[in-house]
C-alpha positions as a printed Julia matrix, in Angstrom:
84×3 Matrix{Float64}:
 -13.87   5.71  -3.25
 -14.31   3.84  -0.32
 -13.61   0.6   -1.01
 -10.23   1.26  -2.8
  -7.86  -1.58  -1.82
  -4.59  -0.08  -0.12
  -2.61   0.17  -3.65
  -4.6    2.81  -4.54
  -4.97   5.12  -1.86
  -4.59   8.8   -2.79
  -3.45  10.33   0.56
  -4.55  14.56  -0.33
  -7.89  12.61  -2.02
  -8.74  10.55   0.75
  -6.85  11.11   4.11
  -6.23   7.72   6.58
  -9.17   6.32   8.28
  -8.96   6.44  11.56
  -7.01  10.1   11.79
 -10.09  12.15  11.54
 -10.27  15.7   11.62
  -6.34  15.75  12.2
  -5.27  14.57   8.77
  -3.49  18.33   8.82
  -1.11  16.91  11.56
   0.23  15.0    8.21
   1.93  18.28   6.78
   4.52  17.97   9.97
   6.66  15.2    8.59
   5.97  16.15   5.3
   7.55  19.85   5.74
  10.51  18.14   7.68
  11.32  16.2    5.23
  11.3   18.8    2.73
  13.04  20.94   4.57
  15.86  17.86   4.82
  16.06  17.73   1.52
  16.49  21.68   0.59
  18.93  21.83   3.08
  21.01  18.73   2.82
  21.6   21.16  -0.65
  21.55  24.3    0.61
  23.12  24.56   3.79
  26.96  25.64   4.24
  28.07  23.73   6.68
  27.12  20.49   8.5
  27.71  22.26  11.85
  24.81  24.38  11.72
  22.29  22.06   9.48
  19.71  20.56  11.72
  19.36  24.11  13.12
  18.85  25.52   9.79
  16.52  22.76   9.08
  14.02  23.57  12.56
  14.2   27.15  11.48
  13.23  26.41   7.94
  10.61  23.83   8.94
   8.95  26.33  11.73
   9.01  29.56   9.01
   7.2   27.29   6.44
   4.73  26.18   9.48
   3.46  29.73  10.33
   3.61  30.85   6.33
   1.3   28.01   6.35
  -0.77  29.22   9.11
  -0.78  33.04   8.04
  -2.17  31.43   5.03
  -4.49  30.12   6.52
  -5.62  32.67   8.57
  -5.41  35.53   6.16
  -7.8   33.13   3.82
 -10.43  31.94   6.2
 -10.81  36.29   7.04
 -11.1   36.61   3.07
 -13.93  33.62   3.19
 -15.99  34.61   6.07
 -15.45  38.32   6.65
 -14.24  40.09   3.31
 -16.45  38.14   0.88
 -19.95  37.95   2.79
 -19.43  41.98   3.28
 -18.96  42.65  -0.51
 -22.0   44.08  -1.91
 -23.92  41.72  -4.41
């Protein structure tokens, strides 16, 4: 798969060159954005909206973290313990 041209690069398949270990980092704009969207929708008023949008995007950030957290404990600590 390395020597796709750029037309078909599949960025969850094969992250950018060049980022390295911190292809993660690319979930930040990605959640913004979502959360833009939901709450361009949702929201009640335009007041409060990029407010509701950083408190969206930061609960969704450390669900995502939890997540991953509560999974790498099932991987290395609950599994290997389980008797065979």
């Amino acid at each position: 798969m390395t020597g796709l041209p750029a037309i078909a690069w599949i960025p969850f398949l094969e992250p950018i060159r060049g980022i390295g270990n911190a292809w993660w980092l690319l979930s930040i704009p990605l959640i913004v954005g979502i959360s833009i969207a939901y709450k361009s929708i949702r929201a009640g008023s335009v007041e409060r909206f990029w407010g509701q949008v950083a408190w969206f995007s930061l609960r969704v950030m450390l669900i995502m973290i939890a997540l991953t957290i509560g999974l790498y404990v099932l991987v290395r600590i609950v599994l290997p313990a389980l008797p065979v």
